[in-house]
N, C-alpha and C positions, 0 to 999 in steps of 0.2 A: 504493500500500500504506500509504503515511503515511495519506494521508486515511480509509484504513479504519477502522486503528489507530483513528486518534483518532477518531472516530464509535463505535465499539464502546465505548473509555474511556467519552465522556459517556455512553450507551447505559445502560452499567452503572453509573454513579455516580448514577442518578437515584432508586436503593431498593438503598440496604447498610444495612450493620450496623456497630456498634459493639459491639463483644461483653465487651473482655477487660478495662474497666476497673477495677480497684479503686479505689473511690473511700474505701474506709475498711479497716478490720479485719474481714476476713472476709466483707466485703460490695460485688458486683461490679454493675455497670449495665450492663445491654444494652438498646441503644439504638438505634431501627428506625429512618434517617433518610430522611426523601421530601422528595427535594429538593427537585421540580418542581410540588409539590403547589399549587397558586394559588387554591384556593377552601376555605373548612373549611365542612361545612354548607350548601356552595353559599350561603349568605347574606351570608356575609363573605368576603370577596376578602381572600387574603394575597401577601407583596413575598416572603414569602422561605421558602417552603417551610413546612416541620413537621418532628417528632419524635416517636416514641410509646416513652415509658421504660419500662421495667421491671427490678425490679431481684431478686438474692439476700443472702438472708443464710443464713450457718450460724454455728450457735453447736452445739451437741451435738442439735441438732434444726433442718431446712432451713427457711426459710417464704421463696416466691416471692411477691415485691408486685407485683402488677398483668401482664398479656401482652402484648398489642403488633393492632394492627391486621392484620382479616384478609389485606391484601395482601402480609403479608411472613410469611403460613403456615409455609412451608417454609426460608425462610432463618432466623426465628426457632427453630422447633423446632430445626433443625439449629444453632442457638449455643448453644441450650438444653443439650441430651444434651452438648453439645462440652466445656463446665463444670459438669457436675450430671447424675449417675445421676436419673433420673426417680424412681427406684425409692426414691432419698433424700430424696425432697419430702416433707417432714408436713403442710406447712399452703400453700395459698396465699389468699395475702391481696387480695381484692377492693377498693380503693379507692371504685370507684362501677360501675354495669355498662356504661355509654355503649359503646359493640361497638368506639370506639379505644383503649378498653384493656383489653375484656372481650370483644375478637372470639376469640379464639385459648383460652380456658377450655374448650371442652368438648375442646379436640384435646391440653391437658395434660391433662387429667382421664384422658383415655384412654393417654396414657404414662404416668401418673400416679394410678391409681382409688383408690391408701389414703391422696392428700393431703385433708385436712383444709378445706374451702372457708373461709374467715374471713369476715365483710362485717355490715353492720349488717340490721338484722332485713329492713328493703325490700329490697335489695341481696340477700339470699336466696331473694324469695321473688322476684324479678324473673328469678332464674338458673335456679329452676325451670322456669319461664316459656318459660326460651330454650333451658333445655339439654334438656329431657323425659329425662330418664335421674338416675336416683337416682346422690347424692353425699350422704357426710359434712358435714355443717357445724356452723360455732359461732357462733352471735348475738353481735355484742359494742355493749358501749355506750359512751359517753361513762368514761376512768379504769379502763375494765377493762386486766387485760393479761395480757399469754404469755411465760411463760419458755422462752426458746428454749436457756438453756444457755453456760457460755462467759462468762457475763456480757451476754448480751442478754438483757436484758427489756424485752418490748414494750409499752408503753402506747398506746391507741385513743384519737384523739380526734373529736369527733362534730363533722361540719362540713357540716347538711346544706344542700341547696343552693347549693353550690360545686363545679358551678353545677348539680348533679341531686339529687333527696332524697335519696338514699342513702349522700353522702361520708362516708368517717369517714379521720383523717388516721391517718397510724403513726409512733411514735417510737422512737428504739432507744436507750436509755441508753448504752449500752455505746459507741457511736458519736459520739451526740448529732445522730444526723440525723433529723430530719422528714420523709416523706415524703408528699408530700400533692397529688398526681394533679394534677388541674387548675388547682389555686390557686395564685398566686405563677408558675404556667406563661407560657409562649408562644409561639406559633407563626414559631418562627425555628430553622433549619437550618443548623449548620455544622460544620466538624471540629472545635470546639473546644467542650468538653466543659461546660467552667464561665463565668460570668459576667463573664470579666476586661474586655473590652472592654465596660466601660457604654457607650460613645457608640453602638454598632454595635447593642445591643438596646432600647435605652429604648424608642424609638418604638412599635415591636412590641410590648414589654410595656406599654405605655401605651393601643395599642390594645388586646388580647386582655384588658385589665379593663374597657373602656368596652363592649364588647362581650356577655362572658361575666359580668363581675363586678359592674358595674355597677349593674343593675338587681335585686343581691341585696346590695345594699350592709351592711344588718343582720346580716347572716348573715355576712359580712365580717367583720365586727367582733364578733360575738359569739364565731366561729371565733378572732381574733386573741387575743380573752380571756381564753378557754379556754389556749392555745397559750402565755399569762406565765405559767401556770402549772406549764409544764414547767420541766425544769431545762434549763441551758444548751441553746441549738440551735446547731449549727456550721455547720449544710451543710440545704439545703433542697433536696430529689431532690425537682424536679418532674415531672411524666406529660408534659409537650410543653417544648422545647427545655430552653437550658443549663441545670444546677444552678446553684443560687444559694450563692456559698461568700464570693468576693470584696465583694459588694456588698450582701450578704446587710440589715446592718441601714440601707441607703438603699432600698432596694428594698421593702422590709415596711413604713416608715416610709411611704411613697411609700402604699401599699395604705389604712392607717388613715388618712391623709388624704385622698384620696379620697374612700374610704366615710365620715367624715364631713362632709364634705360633703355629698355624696349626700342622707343622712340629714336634714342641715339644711337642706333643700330646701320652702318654703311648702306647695306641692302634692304630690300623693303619685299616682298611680294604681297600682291594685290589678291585679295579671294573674293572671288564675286558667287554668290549665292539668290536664292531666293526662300524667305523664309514660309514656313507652314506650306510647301510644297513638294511631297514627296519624303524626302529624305535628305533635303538638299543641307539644312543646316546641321542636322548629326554628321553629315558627312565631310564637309566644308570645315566642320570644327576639329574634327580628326585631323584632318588632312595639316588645318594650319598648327595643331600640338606638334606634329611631325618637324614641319619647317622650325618653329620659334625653338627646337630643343636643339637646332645647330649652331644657334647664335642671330639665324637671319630674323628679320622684325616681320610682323604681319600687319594688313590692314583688311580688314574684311568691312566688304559694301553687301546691300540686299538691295536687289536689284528691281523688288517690287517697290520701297520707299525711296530708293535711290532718285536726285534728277543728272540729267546727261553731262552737267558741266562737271558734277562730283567723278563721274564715271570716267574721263576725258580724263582731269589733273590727275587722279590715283592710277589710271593706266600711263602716263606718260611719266608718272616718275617710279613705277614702278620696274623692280630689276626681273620679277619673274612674276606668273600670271595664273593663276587659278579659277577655270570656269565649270560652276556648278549647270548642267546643259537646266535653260529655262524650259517652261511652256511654251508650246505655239500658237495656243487659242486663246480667247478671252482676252479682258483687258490686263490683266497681266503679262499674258505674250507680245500682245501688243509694244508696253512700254520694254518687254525685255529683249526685242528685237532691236527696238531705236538702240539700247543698251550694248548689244552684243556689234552694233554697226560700228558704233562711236570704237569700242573696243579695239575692234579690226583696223579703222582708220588711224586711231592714235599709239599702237602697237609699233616695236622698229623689230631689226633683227638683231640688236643686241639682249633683246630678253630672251627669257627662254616660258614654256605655258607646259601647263598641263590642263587637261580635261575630264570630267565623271558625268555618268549619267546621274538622276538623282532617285529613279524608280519614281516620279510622280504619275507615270501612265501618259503623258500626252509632251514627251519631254522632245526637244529639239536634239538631231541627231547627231553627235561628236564626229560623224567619221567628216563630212561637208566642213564644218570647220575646221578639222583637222588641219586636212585639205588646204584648207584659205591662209592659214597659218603656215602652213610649212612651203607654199609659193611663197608669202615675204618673208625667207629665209628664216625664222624665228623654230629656234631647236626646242623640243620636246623634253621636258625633263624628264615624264613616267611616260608611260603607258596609259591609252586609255583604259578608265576604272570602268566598267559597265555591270548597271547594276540590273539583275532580271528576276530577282526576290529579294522578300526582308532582307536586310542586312542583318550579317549573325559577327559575331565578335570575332573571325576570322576577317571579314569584311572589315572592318575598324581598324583593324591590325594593317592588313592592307595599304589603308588609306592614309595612316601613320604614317606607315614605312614609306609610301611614295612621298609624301609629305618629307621625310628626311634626308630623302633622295633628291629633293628639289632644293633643300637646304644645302644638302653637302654641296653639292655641283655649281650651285654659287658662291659657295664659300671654296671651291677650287679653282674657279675665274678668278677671283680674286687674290687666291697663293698664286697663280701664276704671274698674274700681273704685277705682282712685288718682287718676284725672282727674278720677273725681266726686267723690271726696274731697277734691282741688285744690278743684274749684270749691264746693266747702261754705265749708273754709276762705276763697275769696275773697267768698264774699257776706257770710261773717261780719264781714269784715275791713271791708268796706265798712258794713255795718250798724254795724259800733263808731264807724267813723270818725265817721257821720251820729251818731250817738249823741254825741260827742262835741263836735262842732261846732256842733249845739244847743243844750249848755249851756253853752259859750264865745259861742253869738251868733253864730259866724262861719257864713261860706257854705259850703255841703257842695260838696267836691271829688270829681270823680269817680275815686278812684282808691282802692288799699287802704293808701296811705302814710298814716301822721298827717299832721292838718291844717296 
């Protein structure tokens, strides 16, 4: 009976909840924890589970930040009603739509029909997308905000791609917490709520920005800039593992260094994607973990928010090229077609590209571009990726490993191009020497030392 017991214990402890915390004034975190979780994205292997947050606020008006992944449906809604009449929600506030923390939106929305949807203009139109059932919403942008009452006022800030176009962060004056989904996050699970133990999470947050954050380094830091502008922040409610309360400014400090770095990187490659289509962005994200772990920088565009002039500058200065194959129909083929032109035209033959399908079913075909690409001289770092099922963790490995393939091979242009710039300087060196010993008379040595 003992060894029952305790098999049913772990059993259950591999998907609870954290429901009842108040972590400020008025405002509580419920917190879906998966223990056992070992892969995120199937691309990235994790040591120590996950967490999917979401949090309340009430001030004289409710706003719900972010849901929780659909495997905890039913445990969530039920923590949900446990602290909060659904019938009192005004607003919920979407962070970005990724389904682990926007899986559970359409099943509030139906406890919930007169909440208010919040989220940045993509972010709404992505939820139409997913929910097919008309909902209230409100556009917000960068400095907009909502009086919830009580002394909260909410301020938006616009943080896209960290790490999907459509982030925007939430600050609560009243609080002074930041919430802001995946950024500053990571995938680390335990009963402990906040950051105290730095030794126990660095690594994990160390990896989950090499991973996710990485390769949007700009965005990083344009997000952080935005973020001096608010007034005090005390407490950073992340979307996956602890808050950041204890270690808060080693931790962010940690983040801008990085991403400059990143940033100050020689080479750069460009990854063009298109998000919630297919597979384009698990695969794209792969691909750029692979590059960013040789040292080369990434900038990754989504090429359904993207406009053409962004497309142009990041392909013209980009050293090597990543295309996730768009759609051909609908309005997003449409603008991903102007995309993919602009591409071609402002392309030289000093880069080099790679290409993937992305498995979205109506995907434009790699071998024509190929094609188009390799008429203006421009060399192929991989192999086309082509995808014709799920991608399974072989796939991601894959995508990696081309991804580091496209790193080395610039970071080999670039050793050569130092060696032959050695050897410039050493003919010169010998050329002065002879030059010198000439008109001293003396015998020429064959070395590049003065005579």
């Amino acid at each position: 009976m003992v060894a029952l017991a305790e098999r049913t214990e772990i059993t259950q402890k591999r998907l609870t909840m954290e429901t009842t915390l108040e972590i400020a004034a008025d405002t509580t975190a419920m917190r879906s924890l998966d223990w056992d979780r070992d892969r995120f994205d199937i691309e990235f292997g994790l040591q120590n589970g996950t967490t999917y947050n979401s949090y309340s606020i009430r001030g004289e008006k409710v706003a719900l930040v972010d849901t929780s992944h659909a495997k905890f449906r039913q445990m969530y809604l039920d923590s949900l009603t446990g602290i909060i009449d659904p019938a009192q929600i005004d607003y919920l506030i979407i962070s970005h739509t990724e389904p682990d923390h926007s899986g559970l939106v359409k099943d509030v929305l139906e406890l919930a029909p007169q909440a208010t949807v919040v989220g940045a203009k993509v972010a709404i139109q992505f939820l139409e997308n997913l929910i097919h059932t008309p909902f209230q919403s409100k556009i917000v942008k960068n400095g907009d905000k909502l009086d919830l009452g009580n002394g909260h006022e909410i301020e938006f800030v616009s943080a896209p791609n960290l790490h999907w176009p459509d982030t925007i962060f939430t600050y609560d004056a009243k609080t002074q917490i930041l919430f802001t989904c995946d950024a500053f996050g990571m995938h680390y699970c335990s009963d402990s709520t906040y950051d105290e133990d730095l030794s126990a999470i660095e690594a994990d947050y160390r990896f989950y920005y090499e991973c996710l954050m990485a390769p949007n380094a700009r965005s990083v830091l344009s997000a952080m800039k935005r973020m001096k502008a608010l007034p005090e922040i005390t407490t950073i409610a992340t979307g996956h593992g602890p808050l950041l309360r204890y270690n808060l400014v080693e931790l962010t400090g940690r983040y801008e260094q990085w991403s400059k770095e990143q940033t100050k990187a020689e080479k750069t490659v460009a990854v063009f994607y298109v998000s919630d289509y297919g597979y384009s962005d698990r695969l794209s994200q792969a691909i750029a973990h692979g590059i960013t772990k040789t040292g080369i920088a990434v900038e990754m565009l989504d090429l359904r928010s993207a406009d053409i002039q962004e497309v142009r500058e990041l392909t013209e200065m980009a050293a090597g090229l990543v295309i996730g194959a768009p759609p051909v129909s609908g309005a997003v083929g449409a603008s991903s077609e102007a995309a993919i032109n602009t591409i071609l035209a402002a392309a030289s033959k000093k880069q080099t590209v790679g290409l993937f399908e992305t498995g979205g079913g109506d995907d434009l075909s790699v071998y024509p571009l190929r094609n188009q690409f390799k008429e203006q001289g421009i060399k192929e770092a991989f192999p086309n990726i082509l995808i014709k099922e799920t991608p399974t963790e072989a796939t991601y490995k894959l995508c990696e490993e081309a991804g580091t393939d496209m790193g080395q091979w610039l970071g080999l242009k670039k050793a050569i191009k130092q060696m032959k710039s050695l050897d410039s300087d050493l003919d010169k060196a010998l050329d002065a020497s002879a030059v010198v010993c000439t008109l001293l008379r003396l015998p020429r040595v064959k070395s590049a030392a003065p005579c």
